[in-house]
Every structure is written in structure tokens, then in C-alpha cells.
Phi, psi and omega in degrees: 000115163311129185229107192260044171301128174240159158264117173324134163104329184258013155289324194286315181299288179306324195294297196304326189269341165305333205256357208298294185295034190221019191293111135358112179331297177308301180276008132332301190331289200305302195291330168311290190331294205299328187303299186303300198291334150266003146293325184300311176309275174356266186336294328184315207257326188273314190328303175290318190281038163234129198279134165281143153219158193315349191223164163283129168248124148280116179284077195250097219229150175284319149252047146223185189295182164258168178191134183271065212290142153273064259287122174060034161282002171297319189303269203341306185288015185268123170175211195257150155221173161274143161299119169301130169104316173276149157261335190270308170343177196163122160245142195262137174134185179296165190227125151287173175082107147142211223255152210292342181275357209245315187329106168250028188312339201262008197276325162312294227250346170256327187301312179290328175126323151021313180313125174064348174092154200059024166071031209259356158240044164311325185242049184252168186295320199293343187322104187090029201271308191278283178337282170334295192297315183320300166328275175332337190277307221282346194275312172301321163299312166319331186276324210266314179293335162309326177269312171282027138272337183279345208263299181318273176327309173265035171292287210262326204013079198306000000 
């Protein structure tokens, strides 16, 4: 038995999901905006749950430069960039590189545990820090990019 039942909508559905590698600059733009603009929120939100501490760590290295971490350049170093390779993408987390206060090349090796070798900042306050807050976040950022990609998308009606 034939069932000449159609779903509304999905020949419109199929043109559209055809055309997905064809994004138009401008709503590249646009989906880029949207990204940032709730990651930017996210950064915002994860920054207070990474504990400042209290002292200066000196980085004192035998074949390269030293460095002088300054108490809450982990915080400091939380925020967006864009992803290589994407037009659209956007990333969250610490940012290395750009002024020595801002600077989180070092956001790895204290989030994994690392610090002095041998897992010795397993029990430091940032231990485990970053990952977590992203987390707690990622369910809220997932609803609000789904309402800006349907508000982008039926802009354009790809």
C-alpha cells in the first residue's frame, strides 16, 4: 500500500541543506556576530569561577625568556577568538600571545595539573577550573545559538 502522505516543507528543506556550502559572505558575517556574541556572554560568565592567586609566579627558564605571571592573568586570559579555518567558529577559553598581563600561554599545564612536573598542581586552586565552567555554560550557549542561527537563517532563506 502506497502512502501519498508528503511532509510539508521538505523539498524547501532539501534546496537548503543543498546550498549549506554556498554560504554567502554576508551570513557567514552574520553567524560569526552571533557566535561571538554569546561566547562573549559565556567569557563573562566562566571568568569569576577561576580563582585569582595571591603571589607572582616566577617562570625562570634556562633556554628561553623568564616570566613574571601577575595574580589573575588566568581570569584575564579568558575570552573569544576567532577559529582558524572557519568563517563561522569562534573560540572560548584562555588566549595566548598579545600583552604579558593578558597573556594564558600557561593555562594548559595549570588546568592538566602540570606546574613543577609531575602532577604537583593537582591540589592548586585553578586545578580543573576552565573545562568545568565551560561546561556548566555549554547547555545555555547551545539554546541561544539555535535561536540566532533560525533568526540568520530565515533572513536569508538559503
Amino acid at each position: 500500500m502506497a502512502d501519498n502522505r508528503r511532509v510539508q516543507g521538505l523539498d524547501e528543506l532539501i534546496k537548503q541543506v543543498g546550498r549549506i556550502g554556498e554560504f554567502p559572505k554576508v551570513m557567514a558575517k552574520d553567524l560569526r556576530k552571533g557566535n561571538r556574541k554569546i561566547a562573549q556572554a559565556a567569557s563573562r560568565k566562566v571568568k569569576p569561577q577561576i580563582p585569582r592567586s595571591k603571589r607572582v609566579f616566577n617562570v625562570r627558564r634556562s633556554d628561553g625568556p623568564n616570566y613574571d605571571i601577575t595574580p589573575g592573568t588566568l581570569r584575564r586570559s579568558i575570552g573569544v577568538k576567532n577559529s582558524k579555518g572557519s568563517r563561522i567558529n569562534v573560540f572560548i577559553g584562555p588566549r595566548s600571545g598579545g600583552a604579558p598581563k593578558n597573556d594564558g600561554w600557561f593555562a594548559g599545564i595549570v588546568e592538566s595539573g602540570h606546574v613543577g612536573g609531575r602532577k604537583r598542581s593537582t591540589g592548586s586552586a585553578n586545578f580543573q577550573k576552565i573545562a568545568p565552567a565551560l561546561d556548566r555554560v555549554r547547555p545555555a550557549m547551545e539554546r541561544l545559538m539555535v535561536i540566532k542561527y533560525r533568526q540568520v537563517f530565515n533572513r536569508f532563506k538559503l
